[in-house]
C-alpha positions as CSV (number, residue, x, y, z in Angstrom):
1,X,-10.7,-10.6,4.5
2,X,-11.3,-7.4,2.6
3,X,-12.0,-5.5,6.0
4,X,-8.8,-6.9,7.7
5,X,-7.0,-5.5,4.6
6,X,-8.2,-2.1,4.7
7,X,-7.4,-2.2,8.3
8,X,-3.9,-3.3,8.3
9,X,-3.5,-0.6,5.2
10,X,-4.7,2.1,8.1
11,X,-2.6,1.2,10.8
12,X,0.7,0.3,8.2
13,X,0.7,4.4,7.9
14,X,2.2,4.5,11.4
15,X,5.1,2.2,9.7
16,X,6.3,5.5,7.5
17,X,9.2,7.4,7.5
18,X,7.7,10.7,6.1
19,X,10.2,13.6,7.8
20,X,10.0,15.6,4.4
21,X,7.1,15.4,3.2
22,X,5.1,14.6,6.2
23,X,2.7,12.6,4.3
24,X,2.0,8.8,5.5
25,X,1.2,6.1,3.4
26,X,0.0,2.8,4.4
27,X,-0.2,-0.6,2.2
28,X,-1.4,-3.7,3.4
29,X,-0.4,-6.4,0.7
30,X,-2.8,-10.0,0.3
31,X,-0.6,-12.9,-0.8
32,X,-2.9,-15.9,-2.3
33,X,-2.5,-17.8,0.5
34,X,-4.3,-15.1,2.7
35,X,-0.8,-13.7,4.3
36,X,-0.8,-10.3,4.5
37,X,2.3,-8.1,4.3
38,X,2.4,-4.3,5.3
39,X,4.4,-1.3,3.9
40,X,5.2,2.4,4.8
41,X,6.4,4.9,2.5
42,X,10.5,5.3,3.1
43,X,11.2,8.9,2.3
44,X,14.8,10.2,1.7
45,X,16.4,13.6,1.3
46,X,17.3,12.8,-2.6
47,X,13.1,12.2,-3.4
48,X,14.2,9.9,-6.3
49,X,15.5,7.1,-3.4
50,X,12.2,7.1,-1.5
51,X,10.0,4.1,-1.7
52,X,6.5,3.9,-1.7
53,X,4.3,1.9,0.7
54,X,2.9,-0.4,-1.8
55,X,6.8,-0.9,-3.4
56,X,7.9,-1.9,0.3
57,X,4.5,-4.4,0.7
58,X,5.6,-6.1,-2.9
59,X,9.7,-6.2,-2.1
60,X,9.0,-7.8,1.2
61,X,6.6,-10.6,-0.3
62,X,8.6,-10.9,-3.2
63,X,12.2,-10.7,-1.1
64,X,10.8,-13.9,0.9
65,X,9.5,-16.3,-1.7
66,X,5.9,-14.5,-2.3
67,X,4.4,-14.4,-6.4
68,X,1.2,-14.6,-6.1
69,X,-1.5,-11.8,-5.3
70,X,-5.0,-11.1,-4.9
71,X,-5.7,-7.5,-3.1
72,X,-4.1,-4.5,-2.0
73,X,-5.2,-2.1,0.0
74,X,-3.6,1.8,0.0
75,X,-4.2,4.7,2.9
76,X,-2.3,7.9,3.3
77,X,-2.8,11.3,4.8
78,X,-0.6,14.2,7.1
79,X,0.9,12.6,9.6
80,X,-1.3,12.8,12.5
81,X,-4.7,12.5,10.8
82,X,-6.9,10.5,9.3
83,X,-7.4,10.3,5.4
84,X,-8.8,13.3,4.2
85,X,-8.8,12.1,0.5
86,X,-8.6,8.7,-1.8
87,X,-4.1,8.3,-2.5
88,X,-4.0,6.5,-5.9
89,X,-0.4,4.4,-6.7
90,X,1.8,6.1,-8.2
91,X,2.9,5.1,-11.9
92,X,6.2,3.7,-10.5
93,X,3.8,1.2,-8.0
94,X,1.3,0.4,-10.6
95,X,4.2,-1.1,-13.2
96,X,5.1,-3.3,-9.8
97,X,1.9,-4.3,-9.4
98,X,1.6,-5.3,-12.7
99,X,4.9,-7.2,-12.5
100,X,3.1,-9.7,-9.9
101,X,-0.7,-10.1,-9.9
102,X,-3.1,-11.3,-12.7
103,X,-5.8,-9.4,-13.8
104,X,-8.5,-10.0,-11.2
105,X,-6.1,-8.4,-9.1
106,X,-8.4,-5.7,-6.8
107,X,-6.7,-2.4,-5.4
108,X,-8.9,-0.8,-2.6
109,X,-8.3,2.7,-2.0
110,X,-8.8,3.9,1.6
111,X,-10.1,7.0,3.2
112,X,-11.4,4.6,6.1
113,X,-12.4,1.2,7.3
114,X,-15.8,2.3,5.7
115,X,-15.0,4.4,2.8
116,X,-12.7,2.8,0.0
117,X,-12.9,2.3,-3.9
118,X,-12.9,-1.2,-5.0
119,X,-10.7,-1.1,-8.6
120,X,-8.9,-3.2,-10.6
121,X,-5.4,-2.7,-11.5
């Protein structure tokens, strides 16, 4: 399951609306029940109203009936490339998280389907 997380992580970049920053972020959200939902960063001229990819992958599972948690995975890069670096959460994303999983809640952080960190919240 792990590798079709980081996967759907990499391909929810293409979901992003980055025309500021040009910077696209990918989240691929795993319910306990081994749904996964995906997210894209929603960027907006006044930076305070943009919302991040993991914050979209929560409000969707949470905005259909979804509290429970085990994984997420996070990718982002320019748009147009592959991950050049690790993109933690934000402080914002990591108070969401917090919100809805339990400790043994894992965050992978993507550069590829082969290089990730395995963490904890």
């Amino acid at each position: 399951m792990k590798d079709k997380l980081i996967q759907a992580a990499l391909e929810a970049r293409s979901m992003a609306y980055a025309p500021y920053s040009h910077f696209q972020v990918g989240a691929a959200l795993l319910t306990a029940d081994h749904r996964i939902y995906q997210g894209g960063n929603i960027e907006n001229a006044s930076y305070g109203a943009t919302n991040c990819a993991e914050r979209t992958a929560f409000f969707k599972a949470v905005s259909e009936g979804t509290r429970e948690f085990k994984a997420i995975a996070i990718a982002g890069g320019r748009e147009g490339m592959e991950p050049e670096d690790y993109c933690d959460p934000c402080g914002i994303c990591r108070q969401v998280m917090q919100e809805f999983t339990r400790p043994d809640f894992t965050v992978y952080i993507v550069k590829s389907k082969t290089e990730y960190q395995e963490l904890t919240l």
